[in-house]
C-alpha positions as CSV (number, residue, x, y, z in Angstrom):
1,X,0.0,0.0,0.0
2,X,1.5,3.4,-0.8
3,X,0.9,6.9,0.9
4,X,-1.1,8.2,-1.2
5,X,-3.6,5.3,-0.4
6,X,-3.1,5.3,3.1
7,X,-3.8,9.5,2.9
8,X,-7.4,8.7,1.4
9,X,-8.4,6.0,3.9
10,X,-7.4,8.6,7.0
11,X,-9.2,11.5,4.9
12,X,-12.6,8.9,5.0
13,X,-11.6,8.1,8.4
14,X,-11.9,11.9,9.1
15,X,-14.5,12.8,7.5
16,X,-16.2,9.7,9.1
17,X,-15.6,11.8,12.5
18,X,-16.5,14.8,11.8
19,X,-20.1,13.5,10.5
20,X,-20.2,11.3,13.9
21,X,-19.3,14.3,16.0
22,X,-21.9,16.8,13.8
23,X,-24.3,14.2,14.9
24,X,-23.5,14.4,18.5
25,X,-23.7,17.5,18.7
26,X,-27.1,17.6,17.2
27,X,-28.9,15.3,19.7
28,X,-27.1,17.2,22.5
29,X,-28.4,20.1,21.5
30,X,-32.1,18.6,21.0
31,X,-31.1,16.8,24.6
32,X,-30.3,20.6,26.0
33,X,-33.7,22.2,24.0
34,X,-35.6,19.9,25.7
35,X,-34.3,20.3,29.0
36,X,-35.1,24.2,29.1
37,X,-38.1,23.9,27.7
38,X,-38.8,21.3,30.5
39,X,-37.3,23.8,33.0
40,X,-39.3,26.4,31.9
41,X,-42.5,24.7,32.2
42,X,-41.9,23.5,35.5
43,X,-40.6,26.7,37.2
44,X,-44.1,28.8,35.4
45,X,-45.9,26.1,37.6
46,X,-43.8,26.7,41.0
47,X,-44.7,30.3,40.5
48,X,-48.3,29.7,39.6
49,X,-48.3,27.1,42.8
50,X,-46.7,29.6,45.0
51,X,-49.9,32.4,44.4
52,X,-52.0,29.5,45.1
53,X,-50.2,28.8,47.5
54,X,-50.5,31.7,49.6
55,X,-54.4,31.9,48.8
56,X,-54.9,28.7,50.0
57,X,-53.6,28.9,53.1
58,X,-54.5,32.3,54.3
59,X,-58.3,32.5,54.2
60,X,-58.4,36.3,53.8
61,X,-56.2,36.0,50.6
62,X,-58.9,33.5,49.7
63,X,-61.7,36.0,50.4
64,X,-59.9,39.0,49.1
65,X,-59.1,36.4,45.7
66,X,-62.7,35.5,45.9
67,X,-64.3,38.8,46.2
68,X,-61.9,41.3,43.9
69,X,-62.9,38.8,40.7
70,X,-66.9,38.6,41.7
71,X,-67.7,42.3,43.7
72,X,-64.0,44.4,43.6
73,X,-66.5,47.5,44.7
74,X,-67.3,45.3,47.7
75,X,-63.7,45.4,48.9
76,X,-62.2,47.9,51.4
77,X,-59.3,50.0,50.0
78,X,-56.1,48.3,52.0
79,X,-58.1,44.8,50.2
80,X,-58.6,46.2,46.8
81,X,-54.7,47.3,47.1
82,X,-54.1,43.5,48.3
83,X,-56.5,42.2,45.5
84,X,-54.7,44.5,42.6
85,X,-51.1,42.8,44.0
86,X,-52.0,39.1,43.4
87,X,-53.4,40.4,40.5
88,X,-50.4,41.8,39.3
89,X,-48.9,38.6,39.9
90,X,-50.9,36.8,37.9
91,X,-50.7,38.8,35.3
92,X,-47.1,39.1,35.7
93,X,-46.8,35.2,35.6
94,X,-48.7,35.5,32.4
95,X,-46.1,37.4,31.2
96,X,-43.6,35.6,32.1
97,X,-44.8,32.8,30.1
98,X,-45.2,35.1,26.8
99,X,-41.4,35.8,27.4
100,X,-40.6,32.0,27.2
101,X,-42.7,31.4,24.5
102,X,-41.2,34.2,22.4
103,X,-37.7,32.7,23.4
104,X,-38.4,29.8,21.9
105,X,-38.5,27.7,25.2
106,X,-42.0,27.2,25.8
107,X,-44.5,25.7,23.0
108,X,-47.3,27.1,21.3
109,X,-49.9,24.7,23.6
110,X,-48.2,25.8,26.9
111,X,-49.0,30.1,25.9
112,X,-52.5,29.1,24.5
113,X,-53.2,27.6,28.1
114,X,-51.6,30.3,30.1
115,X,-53.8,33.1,27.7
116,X,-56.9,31.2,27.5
117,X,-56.7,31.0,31.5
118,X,-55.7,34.2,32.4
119,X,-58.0,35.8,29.9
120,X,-60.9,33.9,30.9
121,X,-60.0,35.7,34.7
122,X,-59.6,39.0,33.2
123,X,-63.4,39.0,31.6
124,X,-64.7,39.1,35.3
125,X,-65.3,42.4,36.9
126,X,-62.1,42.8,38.7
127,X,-60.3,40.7,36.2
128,X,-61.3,43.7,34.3
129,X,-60.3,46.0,36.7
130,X,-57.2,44.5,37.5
131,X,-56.3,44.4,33.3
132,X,-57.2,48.2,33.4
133,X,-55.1,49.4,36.6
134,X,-52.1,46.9,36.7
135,X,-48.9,47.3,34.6
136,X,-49.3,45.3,31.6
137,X,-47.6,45.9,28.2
138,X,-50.2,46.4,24.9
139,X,-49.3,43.7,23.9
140,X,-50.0,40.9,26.8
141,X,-53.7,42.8,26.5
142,X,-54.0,42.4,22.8
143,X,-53.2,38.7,23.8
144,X,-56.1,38.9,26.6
145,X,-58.5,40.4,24.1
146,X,-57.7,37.6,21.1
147,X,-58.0,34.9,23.9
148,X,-61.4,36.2,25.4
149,X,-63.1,35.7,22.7
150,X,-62.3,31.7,22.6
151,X,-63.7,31.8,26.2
152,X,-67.4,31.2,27.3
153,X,-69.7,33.4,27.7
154,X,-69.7,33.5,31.5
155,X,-66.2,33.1,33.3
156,X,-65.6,31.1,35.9
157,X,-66.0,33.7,38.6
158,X,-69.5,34.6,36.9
159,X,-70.7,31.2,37.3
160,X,-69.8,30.6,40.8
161,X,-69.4,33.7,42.8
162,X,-67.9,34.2,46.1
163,X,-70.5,34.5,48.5
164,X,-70.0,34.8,52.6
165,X,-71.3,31.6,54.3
166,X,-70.4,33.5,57.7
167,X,-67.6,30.9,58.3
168,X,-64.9,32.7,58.6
């Protein structure tokens, strides 16, 4: 065998690397896509969790909750202020979710369920006040507005408001 035969073998040879290494690095890459995306949706759902969270275990968050989406009139100011901060949140968690989306790290499915929930809460009363005095960009509304209309007629505060039962 001469050198010039043993130069094409190592050039296949090489070649043969660099096509098994491209491929590597491909599914890696998928493997690493995957696991963001998988990160992202689980930390959207501790934050989501930790709102509920706090409104579960505190009964006067859950009256306040309760309440600022049925009556928001009905609440006293330091509550409306307490009502319009969870909102914010919500909203904010929302938005938070549009960011991931737009990054390429959440899917389509995961930001239709995120708007189609949060814009079903923002066609109550206070979801509507809380869309008209909390810091949201146009844009996250124009997503509220597109979204509301793929939602019932009534929302779910609307169908089953708060009312006291004297229990607390």
């Amino acid at each position: 065998m001469n050198w010039q035969a043993l130069g094409v073998i190592a050039d296949v040879i090489g070649a043969g690397a660099v096509v098994g290494t491209l491929i590597y690095l491909a599914l890696e890459i998928r493997l690493i896509g995957m696991a963001i995306e998988s990160d992202s949706l689980d930390s959207l759902a501790a934050r989501s969790n930790s709102l509920n969270v706090h409104i579960i275990d505190d009964p006067e968050l859950g009256e306040i909750w309760g309440k600022g989406f049925s009556d928001p009139d009905s609440l006293d100011p330091i509550h409306k202020t307490r009502f319009m901060m969870m909102g914010q949140s919500y909203i904010n968690e929302f938005m938070t979710v549009k960011k991931h989306h737009e990054a390429g790290t959440l899917p389509e499915s995961e930001r239709q369920f995120h708007a189609l929930r949060t814009a079903h809460a923002t066609r109550s009363p206070g979801g509507k006040r809380l869309s008209e005095n909390v810091v949201v960009t146009p844009e996250v509304l124009e997503v509220f507005r597109e979204f509301s209309d793929k939602v019932g007629k009534e929302t779910l505060y609307e169908m089953a408001p708060y009312t006291d039962t004297g229990s607390t």
